[in-house]
C-alpha positions, 0 to 999 in steps of 0.5 A: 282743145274746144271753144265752150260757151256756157250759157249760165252763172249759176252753180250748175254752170259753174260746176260744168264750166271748171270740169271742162276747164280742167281738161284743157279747154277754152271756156267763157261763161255768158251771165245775163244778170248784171252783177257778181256777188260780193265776197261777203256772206251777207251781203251775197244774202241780204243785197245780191240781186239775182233774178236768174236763180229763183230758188237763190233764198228758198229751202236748199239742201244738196244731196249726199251724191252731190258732195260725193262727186265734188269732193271727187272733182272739184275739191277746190269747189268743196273747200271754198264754200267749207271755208265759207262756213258751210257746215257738213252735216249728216243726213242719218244723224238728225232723224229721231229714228237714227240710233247711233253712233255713226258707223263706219261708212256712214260717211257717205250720208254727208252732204254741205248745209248752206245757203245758196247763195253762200254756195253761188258766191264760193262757185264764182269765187273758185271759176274766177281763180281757175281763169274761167271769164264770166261775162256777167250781164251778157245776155244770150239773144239767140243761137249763130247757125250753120247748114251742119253735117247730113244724117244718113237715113236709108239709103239716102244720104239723108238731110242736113241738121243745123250746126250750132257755132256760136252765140249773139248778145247784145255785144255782138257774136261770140263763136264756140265749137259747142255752146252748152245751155245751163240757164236752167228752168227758164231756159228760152233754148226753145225759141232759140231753137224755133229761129235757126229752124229747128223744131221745138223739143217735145218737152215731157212735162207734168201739168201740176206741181208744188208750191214752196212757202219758206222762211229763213230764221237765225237762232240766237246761239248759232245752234239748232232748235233740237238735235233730232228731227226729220228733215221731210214730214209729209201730213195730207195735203201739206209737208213741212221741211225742217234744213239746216244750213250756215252761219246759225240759219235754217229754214221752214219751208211748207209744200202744198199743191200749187192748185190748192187755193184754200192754202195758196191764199191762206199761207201767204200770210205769215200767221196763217203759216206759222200756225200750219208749221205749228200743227207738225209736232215739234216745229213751234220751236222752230219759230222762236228764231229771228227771221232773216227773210221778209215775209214768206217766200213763194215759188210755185209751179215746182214740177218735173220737165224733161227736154230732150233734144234727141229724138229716136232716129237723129239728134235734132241740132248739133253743137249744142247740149243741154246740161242739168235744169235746162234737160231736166227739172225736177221737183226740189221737195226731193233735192236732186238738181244739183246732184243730177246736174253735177253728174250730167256735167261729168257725162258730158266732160266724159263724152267729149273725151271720147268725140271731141267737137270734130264729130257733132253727130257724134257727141250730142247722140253719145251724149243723149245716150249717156244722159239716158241710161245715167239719168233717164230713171232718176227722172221717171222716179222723181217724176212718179214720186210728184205723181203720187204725192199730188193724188195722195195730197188730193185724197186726203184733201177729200177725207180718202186714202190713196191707195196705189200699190207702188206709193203704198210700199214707199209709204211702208218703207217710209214707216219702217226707216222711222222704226229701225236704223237700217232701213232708215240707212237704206231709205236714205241712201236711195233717197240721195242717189247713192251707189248700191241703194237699189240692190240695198232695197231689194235685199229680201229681209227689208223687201219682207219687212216692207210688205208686212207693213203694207196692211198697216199703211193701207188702213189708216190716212196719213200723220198728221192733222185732218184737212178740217183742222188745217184750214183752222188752224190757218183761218182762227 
């Protein structure tokens, strides 16, 4: 069995580092912030410093996909954070489109509400039990290296790739016959890279993004202002997310374009926002909760980056993958990350059960190949989604209608899962990665359906208040 170094605490890290400890192999956790969170739900909320999970006190609701593949592997995980009191819920259940009863199946749209740092806690808690050492404020200062194996290129025997075989903190060199990085967003993996001679990666990057202004609240009676309402509305230039998670707390949080400067300034104060939650019907009540945050939460720049560390011809270091966030960010407006990271993490435990470490070459190249044909179209989909949804933000912020072909047909589908519970099943199911969505949306009857509402997309701007009064509401 392996030596691993995993780069990261956060639950991406710890998702990859239990599913490789299961097979067997030596696992270490490398952290660079200081402190592990305390067993208190809380106190892991109120008090817990962690700088390395921006995201820790923003709106976050996993996909159903994600709890599929972890009741699936790790159980143990699952149960820790139930027993935290994080709450199954249904996606289909809420929406005011929904027409029940559940069905049976419709299982399959369950996913876990919680905060995230009820989530983190219980990750910790399950790694520690399995003997997973987390070396908590131990921070990756740079990679150790060797020459590594030649590539054959033509009829050369083709050059060396460097090898990869360990770590340096700032307590000396930890050795590892495969570090994997999952410090996700922030990952400093290109100057690591860049000091042991390796190029840097070419990231794929979108040059705009998002913006998130949240705000966590707690009702009174542990329950949720209203049973039916839609988790996502997207109005013009602003959409508004609606997620429950644990302990009788959720959260508001506004999307914006993180270069629109009207509403970067106005809704950092915490009138103007509630007056831009206010305009989305049915959200006031949403606002008589007591807060469990100070202030708005800001995060910005949220956009989609692609790293790969495998070219066309030749894998550009060995001994070394990247897993979840540090391949791949996309825009958390459409909640892929943890679910696109838990499936890279068991393609890169499936890989090493096909190479093991011995053959390098051969483990990153298979790896980058499965990380391709798995998740390679979930990327160019996310990444086309913020594409269109940042020119539709842009027109309606000039009293137009966008009207690309593509967005307009998942507006018409979009419409059509708010009038009829099938599509709305089959909307769903795509929207969290599920098995067969795909086949489910090309089926003729809901194709037919979709493009008969086309028209009807195409004539009209989007729901919801006119960029005038928006910046009236948030400026009265």
């Amino acid at each position: 069995m392996a030596r691993i170094v995993v780069l990261g605490a956060a639950l991406g890290g710890l998702q990859t580092a239990l599913l490789l400890a299961q097979d067997g192999h030596e696992v270490t956790v490398l952290e660079r912030d200081p402190q592990p969170p305390p067993s208190d739900t809380e106190l892991a909320w109120s008090q817990w410093p962690r700088p390395g999970i921006a995201q820790l006190r923003q709106t976050h609701l996993p996909l159903a996909r994600w709890l599929q593949l972890a009741e699936a592997h790790l159980p143990d995980l699952v149960r820790e954070m139930t027993e935290a009191r994080a709450v199954r819920m249904n996606v289909l259940a809420p929406e005011p489109a929904f027409r029940g009863p559940l069905l049976a199946g419709d299982e399959r749209f369950d996913t876990l509400a919680a905060r995230r740092s009820l989530l983190e806690s219980a990750a910790t808690r399950v790694a520690q039990g399995a003997g997973i050492r987390i070396g908590w404020g131990t921070a990756c200062r740079g990679l150790r290296s060797s020459p590594g194996p030649r590539i054959p290129s033509g009829d050369a025997s083709g050059d060396r790739v460097p090898l990869v075989t360990g770590v340096e903190t700032h307590a000396g060199g930890t050795a590892a016959d495969l570090v994997v990085d999952c410090t996700g967003r922030r990952s400093q993996l290109p100057s690591w890279l860049r000091a042991i001679g390796v190029p840097c990666p070419v990231d794929e990057s979108g040059r705009r993004g998002f913006t998130y202004y949240s705000k966590y609240f707690r009702s009174a009676d542990g329950a949720l202002p209203t049973d039916r309402f839609p988790l996502v509305v997207e109005h013009g230039s602003l959409g508004l997310l609606r997620i429950p998670a644990d302990h009788g707390t959720y959260s508001l949080c506004l999307i914006g374009r993180s270069d629109d400067q009207q509403l970067r300034r106005a809704l950092r104060n915490e009138r103007a926002w509630s007056a831009a939650v206010r305009l989305f019907p049915g959200a006031d009540r949403w606002l008589d909760g007591r807060p469990v945050t100070d202030g708005i939460q800001i995060m910005a720049g949220l956009t989609d980056r692609k790293r790969p560390l495998y070219d066309t011809q030749r894998p550009l270091v060995t001994g070394l993958v990247a897993v979840g966030d540090a391949w791949a960010v996309t825009t958390p407006t459409v909640g892929r990350g943890l679910a696109m990271s838990l499936r890279h993490s068991l393609l890169l435990r499936e890989t090493l059960r096909r190479t093991g470490t011995a053959l390098p070459v051969e483990l990153v190249t298979r790896f980058a190949e499965a990380t391709r044909d798995s998740l390679g179209r979930v990327y160019e989909r996310t990444a086309a989604y913020t594409r269109h949804r940042l020119a539709e933000m842009d027109a309606h912020t000039a009293g137009t209608v966008y009207r690309n072909p593509d967005w307009i047909r998942a507006k018409a589908l979009a419409l059509l899962a708010r009038r009829d519970t099938d599509a709305l099943r089959a909307e769903r199911a795509a929207a969290h990665l599920l098995p067969g969505a795909r086949d489910a949306l090309r089926a003729p009857a809901l194709a037919d359906a979709v493009t008969r509402l086309v028209p009807e997309v195409e004539q009209h701007m989007p729901p919801g208040p006119s960029r005038a009064d928006l910046l009236k509401a948030i400026h009265s």
